[in-house]
Phi, psi and omega in degrees: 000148190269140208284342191273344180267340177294354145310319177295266189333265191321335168267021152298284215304301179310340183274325145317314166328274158337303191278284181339319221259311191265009185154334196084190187135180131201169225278152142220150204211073155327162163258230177268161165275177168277134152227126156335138181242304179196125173099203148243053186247154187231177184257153173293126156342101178244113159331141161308157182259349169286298188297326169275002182285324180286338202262291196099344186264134195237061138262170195255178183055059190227141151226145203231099172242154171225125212238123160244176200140210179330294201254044149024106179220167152197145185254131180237118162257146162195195182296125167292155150335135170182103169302330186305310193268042135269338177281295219270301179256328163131166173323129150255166163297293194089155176317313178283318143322294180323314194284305188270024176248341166277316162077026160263155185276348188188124194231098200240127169359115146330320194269011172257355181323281215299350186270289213266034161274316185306289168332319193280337192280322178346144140073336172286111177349295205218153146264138186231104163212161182236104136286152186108324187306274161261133173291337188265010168255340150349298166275009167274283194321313187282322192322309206279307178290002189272325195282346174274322184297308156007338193224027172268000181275346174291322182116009159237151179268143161299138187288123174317268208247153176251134182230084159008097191279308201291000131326304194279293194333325177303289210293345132310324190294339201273006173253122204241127181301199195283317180308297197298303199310279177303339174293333176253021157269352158270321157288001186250331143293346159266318182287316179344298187297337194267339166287306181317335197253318196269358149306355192265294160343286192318133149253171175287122159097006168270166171278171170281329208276007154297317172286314188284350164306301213299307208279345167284318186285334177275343178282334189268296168316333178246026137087035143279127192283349173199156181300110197307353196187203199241122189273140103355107175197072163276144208226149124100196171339305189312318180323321182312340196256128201300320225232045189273137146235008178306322212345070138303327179286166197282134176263156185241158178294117161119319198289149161270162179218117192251136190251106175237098191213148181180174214240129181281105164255118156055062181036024200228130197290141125258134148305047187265105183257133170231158183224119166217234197211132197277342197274340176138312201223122161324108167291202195268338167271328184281344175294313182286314193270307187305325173305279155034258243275268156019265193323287183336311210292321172311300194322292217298319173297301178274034167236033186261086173203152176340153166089316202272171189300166149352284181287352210288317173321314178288322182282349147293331199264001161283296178309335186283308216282315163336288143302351154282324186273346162292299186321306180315322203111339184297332192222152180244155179125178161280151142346284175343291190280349187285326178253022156254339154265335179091052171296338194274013175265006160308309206252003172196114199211035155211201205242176206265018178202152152204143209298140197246170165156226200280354170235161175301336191250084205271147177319176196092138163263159191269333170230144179269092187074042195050005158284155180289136177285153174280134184307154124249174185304131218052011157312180168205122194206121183283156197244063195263073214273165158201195189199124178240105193272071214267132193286156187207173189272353173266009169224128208320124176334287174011308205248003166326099169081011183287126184229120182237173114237131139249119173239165210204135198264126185243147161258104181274149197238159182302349235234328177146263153187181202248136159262119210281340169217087185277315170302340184271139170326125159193016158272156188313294182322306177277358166271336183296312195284326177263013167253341175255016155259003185276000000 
């Protein structure tokens, strides 16, 4: 096994663990398909994230079974060896590579899964599969079990119960070993460099999809391999918009350009959001409302620590921002009464986080037995408050189309947390300052 893969192995083995503990059985855990994009053109290849977490293996047509009890295993079906479709497509492993370089117990051809699953389920307690996720593979699993009930008058049993894999598998996924830290702390230093460039750049009278170039070329050049989501490069009114991906538009003088972009390394998300001014220099309403969220945003880092609740980052970062949307003039009232109707979610309407890792919107549930769950050390989460002003005849012209978010990639730590991309600009000052030496 390759030493850089022992990391894999182990968490096989805990998860192996966890299914003994509850009974035994065994697990399947495919990766992803291939998909057509048009044609016989394919969408670029992503491994399922369930399936590398265990594996490490990114070739498509792969299954991953693990099987527990006495004698513990685990099986990789995947693409036999074939110098012809290597001319063509590129290196496969093959079973006998695969098995020793993966440090699986056992590898056997893909086109032999459906014949040797039925066998493998006999006699096993339980199936740990998450239905619902794909219907066609829903009916390959039940299929195989229908072919076991098929044989209990022979004296073997059919597995009693289906057990949700991807539940415990979360629940490993939401705490991140050492490996996972750094990668995504190197991926967060890469988008970091690519918001920093692209503040260097932006100018008055470029298109957006120019800024969203700088930053897919700075993500590739330092050796991510794909953008983690679809990049954000709102300039003016689009900021308003959460999920604008057009970034089409002309940037005009006087407007912010709100940036939500971050880079897929080895299969692990980053996440960044900055907002700043294409001319260079804040006005005097975009300085208010972007400190505003700034302010939010502190709030929001310091209640990110062991113990506290889920929610707890976000309900600092309402009150501040609440309180702020009174001061502007956007909202009337007490404090109070402004979060006890949610007045603020004309100007703010989504929650300031979510657990990051290998998908941007990473496994895990957020509340336990309908409590928020509490952080702990080696979550990983972003930290995003913002403020979207849209004109209205209730709202000062001033602040008309001001769109802000900073978001921030955090690590909790004994201490409270790390912000993993710390490095990237994001005070008035220090975005004023490196765009005007740029």
């Amino acid at each position: 096994m390759s030493t850089d893969f022992a990391v894999f192995h182990n968490r096989r083995q805990r998860l192996l663990e966890t299914m003994t503990a509850a009974g035994g059985g065994i697990a399947i855990v495919p990766t992803a398909r291939e998909m057509t994009r048009n044609r016989d053109t394919h969408f670029p290849f992503r491994a399922d994230s369930y399936f590398y977490y265990l594996t490490g293996f990114t070739e498509p047509d792969a299954v991953l079974l693990l099987i527990a009890g006495e004698t513990p295993r685990s099986v990789l079906f995947c693409r036999e060896k074939n110098l012809e479709r290597e001319i063509w497509e590129g290196f496969r492993y093959g079973p006998e590579a695969a098995c020793t370089h993966f440090g699986v117990d056992e590898a056997w051809p893909i086109d032999e899964f459906d014949g040797r699953l039925a066998p493998l389920l006999a006699d096993q307690p339980a199936i740990f599969f998450t239905l619902g996720h794909d219907s066609a593979w829903d009916r390959r699993v039940v299929d195989a079990l229908n072919r076991v009930r098929e044989q209990v008058r022979t004296g073997i049993a059919a597995p009693a119960s289906i057990t949700d894999l991807h539940r415990l598998i979360d629940e490993m996924r939401l705490i991140k070993d050492s490996h996972e830290v750094a990668t995504m702390r190197r991926a967060a230093a890469i988008s970091g460099e690519a918001h920093r460039q692209a503040m260097r750049t932006a100018r008055p009278g470029q298109h957006e999809y120019m800024v969203e170039a700088e930053l897919l070329h700075q993500f590739r050049r330092a050796g991510a391999q794909s953008p983690a989501y679809p990049s954000i490069v709102a300039s003016g009114a689009n900021a308003c918009v959460l999920h604008y991906v057009s970034n089409d538009c002309v940037m005009r003088d006087g407007d912010l350009l709100l940036i939500d972009a971050g880079c897929e390394l080895d299969g692990y998300a980053s996440d960044i959001t900055r907002s700043f001014p294409v001319n260079g220099r804040f006005s005097g309403p975009q300085r208010d409302v972007y400190q505003l969220v700034l302010d939010a945003q502190s709030a929001a880092i310091a209640a990110t620590r062991p113990g506290a609740a889920w929610n707890a980052p976000h309900d600092a970062a309402v009150a501040v921002l609440a309180q702020g949307m009174i001061d502007l003039g956007l909202l009337s009232g007490s404090l109070d009464g402004v979060l006890e109707s949610a007045a603020y979610t004309r100007f703010y309407m989504h929650r300031t986080g979510h657990w990051l890792g290998l998908d941007v919107h990473d496994a895990g549930d957020y509340k336990l037995a309908g409590a928020w769950r509490p952080l702990r050390e080696g979550m990983t989460l972003t930290v995003e408050p913002g403020c979207y002003i849209r004109p209205a005849d209730d709202v000062p012209e001033a602040l008309w189309n001001i769109g802000v978010r900073i978001e921030d990639d955090a690590l909790v730590t004994a201490a409270g947390c790390e912000l993993l991309s710390a490095d990237t600009p994001k005070t008035i000052d220090d975005i004023e300052a490196l765009m005007r030496g740029a």
